[in-house]
N, C-alpha and C positions, 0 to 999 in steps of 0.2 A: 194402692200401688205397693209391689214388693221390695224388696231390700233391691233387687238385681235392677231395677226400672229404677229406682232411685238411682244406683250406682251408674246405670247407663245413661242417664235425663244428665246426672253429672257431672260426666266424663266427657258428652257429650256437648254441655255449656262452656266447660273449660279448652275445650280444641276449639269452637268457635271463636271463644276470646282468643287463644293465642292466635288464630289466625288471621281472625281481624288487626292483631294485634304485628303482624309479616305477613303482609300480602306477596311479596316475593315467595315465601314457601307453597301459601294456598293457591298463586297463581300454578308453580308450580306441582303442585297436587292436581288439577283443574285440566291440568294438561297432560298427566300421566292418564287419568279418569279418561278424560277424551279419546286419547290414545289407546287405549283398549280398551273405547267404545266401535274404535275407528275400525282393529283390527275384528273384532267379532261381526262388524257390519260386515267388512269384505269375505271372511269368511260364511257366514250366511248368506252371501250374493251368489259368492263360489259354487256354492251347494246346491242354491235355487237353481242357480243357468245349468248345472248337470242335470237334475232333476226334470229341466225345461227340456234337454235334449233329448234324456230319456223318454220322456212321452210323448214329443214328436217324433222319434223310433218308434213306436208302440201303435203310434196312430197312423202313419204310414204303411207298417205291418197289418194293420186291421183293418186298414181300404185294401191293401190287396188281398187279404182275406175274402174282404166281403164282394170284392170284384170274383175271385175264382169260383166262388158258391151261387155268384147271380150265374156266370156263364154254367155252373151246372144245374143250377135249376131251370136255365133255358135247356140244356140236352134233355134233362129226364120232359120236360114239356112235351120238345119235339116225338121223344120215346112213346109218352103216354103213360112214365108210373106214376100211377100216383104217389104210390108209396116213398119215394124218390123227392116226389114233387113236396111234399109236407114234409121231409126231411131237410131240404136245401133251404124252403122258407123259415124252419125253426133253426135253423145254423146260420142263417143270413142274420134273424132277428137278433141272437146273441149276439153280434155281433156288431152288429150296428148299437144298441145297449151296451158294450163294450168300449166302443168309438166313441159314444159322447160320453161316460162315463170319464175316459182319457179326454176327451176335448174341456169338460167342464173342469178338469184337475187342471189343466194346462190353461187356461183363463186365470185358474186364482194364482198359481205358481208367478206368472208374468205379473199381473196386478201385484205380488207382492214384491217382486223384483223394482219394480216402479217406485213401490211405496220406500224401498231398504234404499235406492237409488238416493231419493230424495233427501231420504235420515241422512244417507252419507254427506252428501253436499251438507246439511247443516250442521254437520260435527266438524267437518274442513272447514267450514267456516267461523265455527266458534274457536275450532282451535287455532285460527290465526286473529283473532281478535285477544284471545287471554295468551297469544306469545311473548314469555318472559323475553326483553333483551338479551341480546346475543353480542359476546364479544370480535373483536376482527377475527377473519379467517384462519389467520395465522397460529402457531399453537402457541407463543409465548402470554403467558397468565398476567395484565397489568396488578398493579401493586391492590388498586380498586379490588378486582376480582377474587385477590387471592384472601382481601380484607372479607367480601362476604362467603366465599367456599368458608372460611373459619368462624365466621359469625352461623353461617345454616348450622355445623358442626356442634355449635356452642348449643345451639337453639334447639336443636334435634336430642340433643344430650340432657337438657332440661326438660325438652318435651316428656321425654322418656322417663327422667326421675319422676315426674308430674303424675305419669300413669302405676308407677309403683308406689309412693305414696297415697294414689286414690286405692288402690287394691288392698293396701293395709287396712284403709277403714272399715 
């Protein structure tokens, strides 16, 4: 193990003690974590349902594609070219190869929509199970409150000396 895996295995034992040591702060930490876990899930949701709409446009477009080249591959039929006739069936088959190629994108896109669904629900859920207490609605700060805003203050300020004396070593 190197200097820097020691330094980090470290620094890394000493934030768990203090935390264990203020679960107020780690509650707090658990919940910023959450919270922009929460926001990147919606944001990835966002992405996926455009993504979704996109290839239901796409697949839409490519039936009526492949609808316009059946009905021309019925005229050149009725005509007699062939040449025409092997033409309309090689532009139907891309085409329809096109279609499910879109159809099988749009299967996993939705299946992942489902799955980011889910995630989300259990980040809303976690995040209101590690909700720190919340003061009255009101803005005036009780005596309490204003006692731990100065204690987090005090405790953030140690944290901080805590990480410049491990850097020193």
């Amino acid at each position: 193990m190197g200097w820097w895996d020691e330094l980090e295995a470290s620094l890394t034992a000493k934030l768990d003690d203090f935390l264990r040591a203020h679960p107020d702060l780690a509650a707090e930490m658990e919940q910023d974590t959450l919270a922009e876990q929460e926001t990147q899930t919606r944001q990835l949701l966002q992405q996926l349902q455009g993504e979704t709409q996109t290839l239901e446009q796409k697949i839409l477009a490519t039936g009526e594609q492949i609808r316009l080249w059946h009905e021309r591959l019925a005229l050149a039929e009725r005509a007699g070219r062939q040449d025409l006739i092997h033409a309309a069936k090689m532009r139907q088959g891309i085409l329809m190869t096109q279609g499910n190629q879109y159809w099988a994108e749009l299967t996993v896109a939705k299946k992942r929509i489902q799955q980011l669904q889910a995630l989300l629900t259990q980040i809303q859920s976690k995040r209101q199970q590690v909700q720190p207490p919340t003061d009255s609605s009101s803005g005036y700060q009780t005596p309490d409150r204003v006692e731990k805003e100065f204690r987090n203050l005090e405790l953030e300020r140690e944290f901080e000396q805590l990480k410049r004396d491990m850097g020193r070593k």
